[in-house]
C-alpha positions in Angstrom: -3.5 14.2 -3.0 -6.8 13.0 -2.1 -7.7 9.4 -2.8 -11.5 8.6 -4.2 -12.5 4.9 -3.6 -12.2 4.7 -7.7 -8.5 5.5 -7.4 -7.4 3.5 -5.2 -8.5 -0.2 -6.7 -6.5 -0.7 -9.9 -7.5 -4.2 -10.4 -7.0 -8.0 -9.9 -3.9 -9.4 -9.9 -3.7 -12.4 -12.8 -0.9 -14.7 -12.2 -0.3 -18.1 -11.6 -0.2 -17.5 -8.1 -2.5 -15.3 -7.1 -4.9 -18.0 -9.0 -3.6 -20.5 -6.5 -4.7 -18.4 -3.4 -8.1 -17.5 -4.9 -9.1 -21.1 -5.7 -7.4 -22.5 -2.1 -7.6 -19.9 0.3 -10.5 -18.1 -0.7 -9.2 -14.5 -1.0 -8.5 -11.9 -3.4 -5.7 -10.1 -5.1 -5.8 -7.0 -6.0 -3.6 -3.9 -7.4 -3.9 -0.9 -5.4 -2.5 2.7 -5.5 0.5 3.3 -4.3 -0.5 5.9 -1.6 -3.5 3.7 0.0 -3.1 2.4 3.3 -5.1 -0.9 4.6 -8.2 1.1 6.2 -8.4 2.8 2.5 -8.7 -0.5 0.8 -11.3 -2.2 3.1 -13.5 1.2 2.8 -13.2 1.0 -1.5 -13.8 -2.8 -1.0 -16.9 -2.5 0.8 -18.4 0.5 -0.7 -18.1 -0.4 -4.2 -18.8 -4.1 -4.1 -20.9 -4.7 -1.0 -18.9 -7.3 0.9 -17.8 -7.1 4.3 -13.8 -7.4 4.5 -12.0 -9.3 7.3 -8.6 -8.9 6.9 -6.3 -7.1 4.3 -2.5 -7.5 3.9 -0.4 -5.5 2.2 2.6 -6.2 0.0 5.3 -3.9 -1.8 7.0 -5.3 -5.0 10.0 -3.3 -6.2 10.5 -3.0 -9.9 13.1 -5.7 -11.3 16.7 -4.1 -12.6 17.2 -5.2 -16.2 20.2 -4.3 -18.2 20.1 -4.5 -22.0 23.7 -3.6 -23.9 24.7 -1.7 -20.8 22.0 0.3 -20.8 20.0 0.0 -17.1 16.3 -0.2 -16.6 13.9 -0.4 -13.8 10.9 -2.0 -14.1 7.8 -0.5 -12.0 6.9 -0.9 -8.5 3.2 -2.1 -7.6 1.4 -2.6 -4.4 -0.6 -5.8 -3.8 -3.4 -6.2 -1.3 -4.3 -9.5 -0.4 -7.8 -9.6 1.1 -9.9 -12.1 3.2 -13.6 -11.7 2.6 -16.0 -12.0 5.6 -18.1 -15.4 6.1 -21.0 -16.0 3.4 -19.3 -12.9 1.1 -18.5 -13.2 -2.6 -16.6 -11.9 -5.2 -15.9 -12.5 -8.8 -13.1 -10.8 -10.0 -12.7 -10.8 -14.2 -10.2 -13.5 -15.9 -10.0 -15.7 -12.4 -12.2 -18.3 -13.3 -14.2 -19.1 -10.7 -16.1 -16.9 -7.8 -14.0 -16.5 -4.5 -16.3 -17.3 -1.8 -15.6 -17.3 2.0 -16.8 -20.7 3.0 -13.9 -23.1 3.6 -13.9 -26.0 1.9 -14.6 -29.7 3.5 -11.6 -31.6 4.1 -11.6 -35.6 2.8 -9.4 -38.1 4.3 
């Protein structure tokens, strides 16, 4: 099964937390095929939105096991990528609010 750049981005993750590491450490969360590996995602990344990646991590969420009147179900299994953009890159990703840029923000005391 080959892979085009289209498949393998499914989206951006919209949840509480994946909010939460967009607006304070600056990244992005995105569904991504299950077959694509990390090199895979930072090529789709770069191609179609014209950043330069830094870092992508990978995560693996199993489907939750539900039971209804003893009757099993299985809820689908996703894979995450949680990306790091490259300094003085942007994204904005639909439904997160807010752009995700690279600069760190400045720390008050």
């Amino acid at each position: 099964m080959d892979l085009t750049i289209y498949d393998i981005i499914r989206g951006p993750v919209l949840t509480e937390k994946a909010s939460k590491i967009i607006n304070k450490l600056n990244k992005v969360v995105l569904k991504v095929h299950q077959k694509a590996n990390k090199p895979m995602i930072k090529e789709a990344l770069e191609k179609l939105f014209n950043v330069k990646v830094e870092n992508v991590r990978v995560i693996n969420r199993k489907g939750k096991k539900r039971s209804f009147k003893r009757i099993e179900a299985v809820g689908s299994t996703e894979k995450r990528a949680i990306i790091t953009l490259k300094e003085g890159y942007s994204l904005t990703m639909a439904g997160t609010g807010a752009p995700v840029e690279t600069t760190m923000p400045s720390e008050s005391k």
